[in-house]
N, C-alpha and C positions, 0 to 999 in steps of 0.2 A: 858064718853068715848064712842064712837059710836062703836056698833058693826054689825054684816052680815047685822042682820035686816036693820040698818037705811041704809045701804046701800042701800041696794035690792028694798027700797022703793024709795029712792031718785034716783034710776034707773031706775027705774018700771019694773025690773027682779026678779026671785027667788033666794032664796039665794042660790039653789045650783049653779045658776050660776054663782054669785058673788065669791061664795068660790072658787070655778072650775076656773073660768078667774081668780085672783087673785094669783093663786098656779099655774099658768100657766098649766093647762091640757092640753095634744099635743090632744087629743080626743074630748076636746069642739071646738063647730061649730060654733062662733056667727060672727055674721054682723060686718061688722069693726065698723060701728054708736052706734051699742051696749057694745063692747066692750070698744070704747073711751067713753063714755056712763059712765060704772062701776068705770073705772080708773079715773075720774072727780068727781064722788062723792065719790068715796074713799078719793081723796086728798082734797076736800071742807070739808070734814068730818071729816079729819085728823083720820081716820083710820087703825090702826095699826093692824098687825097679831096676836095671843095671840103664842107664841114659845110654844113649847110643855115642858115641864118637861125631863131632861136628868137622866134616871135612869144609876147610876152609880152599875156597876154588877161586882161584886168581883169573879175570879175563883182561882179553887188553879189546878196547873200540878202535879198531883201525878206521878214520875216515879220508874218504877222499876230499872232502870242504876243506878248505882252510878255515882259520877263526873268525877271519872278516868276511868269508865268502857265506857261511852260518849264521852272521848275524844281519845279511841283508836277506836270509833266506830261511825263514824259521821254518818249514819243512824240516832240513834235516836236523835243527837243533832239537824240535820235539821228538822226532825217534831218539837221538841219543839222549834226552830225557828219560822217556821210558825203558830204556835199557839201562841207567844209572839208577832210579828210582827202584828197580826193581832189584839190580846188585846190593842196593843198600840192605834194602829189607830182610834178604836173603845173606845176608854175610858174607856179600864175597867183594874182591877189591878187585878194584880198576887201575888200569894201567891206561891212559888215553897216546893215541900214536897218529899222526898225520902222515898219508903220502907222502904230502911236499917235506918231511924231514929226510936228513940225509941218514942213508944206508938205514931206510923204516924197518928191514925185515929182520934186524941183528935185533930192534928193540923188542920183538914178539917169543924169543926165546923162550925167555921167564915166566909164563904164562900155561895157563890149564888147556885155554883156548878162548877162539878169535871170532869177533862181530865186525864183519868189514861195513860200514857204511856207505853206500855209493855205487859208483859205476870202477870197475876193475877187468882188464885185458885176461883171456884166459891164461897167458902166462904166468900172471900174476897170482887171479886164483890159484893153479897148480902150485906153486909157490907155496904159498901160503894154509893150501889146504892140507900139504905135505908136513908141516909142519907141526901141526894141533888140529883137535875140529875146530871147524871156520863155518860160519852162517853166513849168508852173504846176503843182504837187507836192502831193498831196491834194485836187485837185479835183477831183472826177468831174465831169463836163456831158456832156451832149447833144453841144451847140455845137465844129462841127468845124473853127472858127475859129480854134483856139488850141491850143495842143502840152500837154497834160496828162503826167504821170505819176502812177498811182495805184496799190493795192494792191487786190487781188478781192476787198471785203469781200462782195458777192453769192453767190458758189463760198463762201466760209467759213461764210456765216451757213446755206446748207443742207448743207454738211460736220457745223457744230454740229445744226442739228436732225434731220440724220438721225440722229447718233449719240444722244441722245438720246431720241430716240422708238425705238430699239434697246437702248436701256436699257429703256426701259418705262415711260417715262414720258410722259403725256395732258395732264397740268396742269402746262403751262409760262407761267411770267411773263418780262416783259422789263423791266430799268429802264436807260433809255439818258438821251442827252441834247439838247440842243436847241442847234444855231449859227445864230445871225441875220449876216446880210451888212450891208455898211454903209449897203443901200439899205431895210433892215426888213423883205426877205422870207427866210424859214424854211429855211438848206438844205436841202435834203430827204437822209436819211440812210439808204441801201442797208441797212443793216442793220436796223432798224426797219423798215422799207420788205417785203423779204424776210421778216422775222419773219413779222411781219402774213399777207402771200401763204401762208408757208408754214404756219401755223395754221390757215386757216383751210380752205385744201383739204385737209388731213389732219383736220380735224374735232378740234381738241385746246380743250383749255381753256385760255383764255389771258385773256379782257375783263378780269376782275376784280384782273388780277395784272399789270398792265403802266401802268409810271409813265414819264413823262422831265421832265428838270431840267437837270441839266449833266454834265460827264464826271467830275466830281471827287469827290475822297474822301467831302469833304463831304457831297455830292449822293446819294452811295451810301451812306450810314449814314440819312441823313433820310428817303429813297425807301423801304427796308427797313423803321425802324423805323413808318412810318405803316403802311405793310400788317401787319405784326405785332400793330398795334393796333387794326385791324379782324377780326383773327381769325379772319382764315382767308388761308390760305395754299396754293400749292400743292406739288410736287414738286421743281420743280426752275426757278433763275431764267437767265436768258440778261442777261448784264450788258454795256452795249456799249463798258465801255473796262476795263482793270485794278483803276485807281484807284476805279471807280463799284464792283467789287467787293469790292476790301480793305477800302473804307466798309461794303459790306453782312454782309460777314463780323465785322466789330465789333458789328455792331447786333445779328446774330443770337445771336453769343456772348454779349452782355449780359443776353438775353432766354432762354439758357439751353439755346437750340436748336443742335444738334449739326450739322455739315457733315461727310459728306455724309451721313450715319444719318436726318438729319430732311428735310433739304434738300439736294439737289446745285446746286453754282454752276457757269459757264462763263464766259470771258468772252473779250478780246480784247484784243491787244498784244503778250503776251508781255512785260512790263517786267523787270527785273531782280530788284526786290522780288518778283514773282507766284511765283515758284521758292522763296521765304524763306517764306512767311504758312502759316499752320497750323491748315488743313492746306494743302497747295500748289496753287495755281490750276492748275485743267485748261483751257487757255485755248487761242487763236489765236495761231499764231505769226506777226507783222505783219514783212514785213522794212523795217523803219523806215530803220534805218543802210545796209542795201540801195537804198533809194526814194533817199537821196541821194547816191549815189556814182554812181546812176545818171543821177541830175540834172545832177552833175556834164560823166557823161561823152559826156550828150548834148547838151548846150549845147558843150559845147567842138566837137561835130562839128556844129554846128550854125554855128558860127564859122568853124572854118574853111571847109567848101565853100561860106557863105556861104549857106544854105537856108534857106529863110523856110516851107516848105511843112511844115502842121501836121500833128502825129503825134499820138496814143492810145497810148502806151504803160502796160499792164497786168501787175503783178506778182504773182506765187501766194503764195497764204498756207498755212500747214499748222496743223493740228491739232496739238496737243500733251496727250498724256493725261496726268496725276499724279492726284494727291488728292480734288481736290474733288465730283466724280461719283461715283454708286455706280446698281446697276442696284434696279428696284425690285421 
């Protein structure tokens, strides 16, 4: 079987150029004589490529949702979208694994390495990170011990209140929600987090008008309807997931109150339904289906050069104006 060598010879080039012309390099220089030159003695030679070896790389998606906590919340189902979508493509197989199974981290053995989806206790990470490389996709931390991928809810949530206080609006509420880790402490949520900073050095109205419960629909009709029946209200709410707002926009409609004439909403995500509700959420575009493709594609280079050394990787979010804002 002829290889570079008998080429390069029967060309009277070196073999990096035979490899280089052969792999079509856009950055090789040669002579068209040399070039037709290589291509002639490759096929006198009957000289074939050697393919490289297909390493088949097995991942497992550890998520903290459940399947029915997923399907009232497409946030996270769209990340593990684009982490599935891009295993596909890429050849490698999934193992899917939930928290809530019992003894989760015996099922992670098997595996090349780990895409934790969610909110996870540092014990856990450690665990887990111990184990395989692990990305860890919606956690913000500190801790520079561990390979995060997150989205900039910090840039968004003062993208929201600058635009908002450009509207002319002083009397901002917030109603977000609350995630507990497996070890009982509170994540702390950038978005809340930043609200708070940024009301309070712009001097707006916000104490009276700012609730948290959980992200869900539910949670956004209940949070809404209590303040409506305290009666008073302000301008405009800052909602910190979709679903906490499609909740608030029923409660205010029942109550007769107008969006945005009465009240302007904002919130975050972008889900699919927020483009449908009426009137349409002026929201946070989250790149959810983005965060896992890119999970995807940094575990895989993670595998293969073999790198254990932890990365911060941060994704932009944008603004999206429709409907539900008005200026005051």
């Amino acid at each position: 079987m002829a290889t570079l060598k008998d080429v390069a010879e029967r060309a009277g080039v070196s073999q990096s150029a035979v490899s280089r012309c052969l792999n079509n390099d856009p950055t090789l220089n040669l002579p068209k004589e040399t070039r037709e030159a290589i291509l002639k003695a490759a096929q006198d030679l009957h000289y074939t490529k050697k393919r490289k070896a297909q390493v088949m790389h097995t991942l497992a998606i550890l998520q903290w949702y459940s399947l029915e906590q997923e399907a009232s919340d497409p946030y996270y189902l769209m990340i593990r979208n684009g982490v599935e979508n891009y295993a596909h493509a890429h050849h490698m197989k999934i193992n899917r694994v939930f928290k809530s199974d019992r003894d989760y981290l015996s099922k992670l053995h098997d595996v090349d390495g780990i895409i934790c989806i969610g909110k996870f206790a540092r014990s856990e990470m450690q665990a887990i990170d111990a184990m395989h490389p692990a990305l860890f996709v919606d956690m913000a931390i500190d801790d520079y011990a561990f390979s995060t991928l997150t989205a900039d809810f910090t840039k968004a949530t003062y993208d929201i209140m600058d635009y908002l206080t450009s509207c002319h609006h002083q009397d901002i509420g917030f109603l977000g929600g609350m995630e507990y880790l497996s070890d009982g402490t509170l994540y702390p949520d950038s978005r809340y987090h930043t609200f708070i900073d940024y009301a309070q050095s712009h001097h707006l109205n916000y104490q009276d008008y700012t609730l948290l419960s959980s992200y869900s629909r539910e949670d956004g009709y209940t949070m809404m309807t209590s303040l409506i029946q305290k009666g008073k209200l302000p301008t405009a709410f800052v909602c910190a997931s979709d679903p906490i707002a499609i909740g608030a926009l029923r409660a205010l409609h029942e109550h007769h109150l107008k969006v945005p004439e009465d009240i302007s909403i904002i919130s975050y995500d972008d889900i699919d339904e927020a483009s449908y509700t009426n009137p349409s959420l002026t929201t946070i575009h989250t790149p959810a289906y983005e965060l896992g493709e890119y999970a995807g594609m940094l575990l895989k280079g993670m595998l293969e050069t073999k790198s254990r050394l932890p990365m911060k990787v941060v994704l932009p979010c944008t603004l999206l104006e429709r409907e539900s804002v008005t200026k005051r």
